[in-house]
C-alpha positions in Angstrom: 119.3 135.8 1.1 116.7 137.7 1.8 113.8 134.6 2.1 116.3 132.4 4.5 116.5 136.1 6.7 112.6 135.8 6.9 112.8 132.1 8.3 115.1 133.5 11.1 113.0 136.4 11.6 109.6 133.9 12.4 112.1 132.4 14.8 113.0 135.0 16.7 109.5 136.9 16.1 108.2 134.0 18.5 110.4 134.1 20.7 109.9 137.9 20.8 106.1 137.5 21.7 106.7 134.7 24.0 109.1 136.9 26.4 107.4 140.3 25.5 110.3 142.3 23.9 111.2 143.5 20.3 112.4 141.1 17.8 115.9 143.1 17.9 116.4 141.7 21.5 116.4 138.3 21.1 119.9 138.1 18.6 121.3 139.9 22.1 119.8 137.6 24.6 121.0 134.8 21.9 124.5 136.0 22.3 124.6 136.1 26.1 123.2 133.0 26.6 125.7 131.6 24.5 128.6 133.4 26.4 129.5 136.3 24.9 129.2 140.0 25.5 127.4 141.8 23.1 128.5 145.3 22.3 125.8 147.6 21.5 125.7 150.9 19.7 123.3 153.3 21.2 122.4 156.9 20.9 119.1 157.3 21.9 117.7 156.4 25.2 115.2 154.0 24.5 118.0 151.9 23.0 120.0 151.5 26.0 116.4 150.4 27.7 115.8 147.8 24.8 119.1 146.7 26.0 118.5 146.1 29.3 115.7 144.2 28.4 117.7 142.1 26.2 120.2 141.4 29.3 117.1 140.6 31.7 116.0 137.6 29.0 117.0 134.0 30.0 117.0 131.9 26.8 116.3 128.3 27.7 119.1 125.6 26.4 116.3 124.5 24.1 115.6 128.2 22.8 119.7 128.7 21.8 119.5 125.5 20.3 117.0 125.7 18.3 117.8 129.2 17.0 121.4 127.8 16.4 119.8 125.0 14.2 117.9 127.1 12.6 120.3 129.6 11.8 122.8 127.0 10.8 120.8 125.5 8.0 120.0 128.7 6.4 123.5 128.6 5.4 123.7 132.4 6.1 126.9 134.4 5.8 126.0 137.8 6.9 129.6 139.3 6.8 129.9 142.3 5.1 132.7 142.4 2.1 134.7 144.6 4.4 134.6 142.8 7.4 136.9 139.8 8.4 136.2 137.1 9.7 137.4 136.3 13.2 139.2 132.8 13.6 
């Protein structure tokens, strides 16, 4: 699992680069722009500032796309054993 991960990563390493902000931000961004909102665990304060970064990103239609094809030929199933999915 770990080697498809890395494919991701380079994905949303340049995307990272291209808008300035931490690889961690862009999975966020990725969710707003495709609708949702994120909840986000924070306890320290430079958390809740890479946060609002994350909200300030707009992702471009090609960008959410592109991560979503991505992410859907890795064939990645990152749910945890304990976790359920939601239908």
């Amino acid at each position: 699992m770990l080697d498809k991960l890395e494919i991701l990563n380079e994905e949303l390493k340049k995307l990272a680069d291209k808008y300035g902000v931490g690889m961690a931000q862009i999975p966020v961004a990725w969710a707003i722009a495709k609708g949702t909102l994120p909840i986000i665990g924070v306890t320290k304060e430079n958390q809740v500032l890479d946060a609002v970064k994350a909200a300030n990103i707009t992702l471009t239609d090609e960008e959410v796309s592109s991560l979503e094809k991505t992410a859907d030929s890795l064939e990645l199933n990152v749910i945890r054993f304990w976790e359920k999915e939601m239908k």
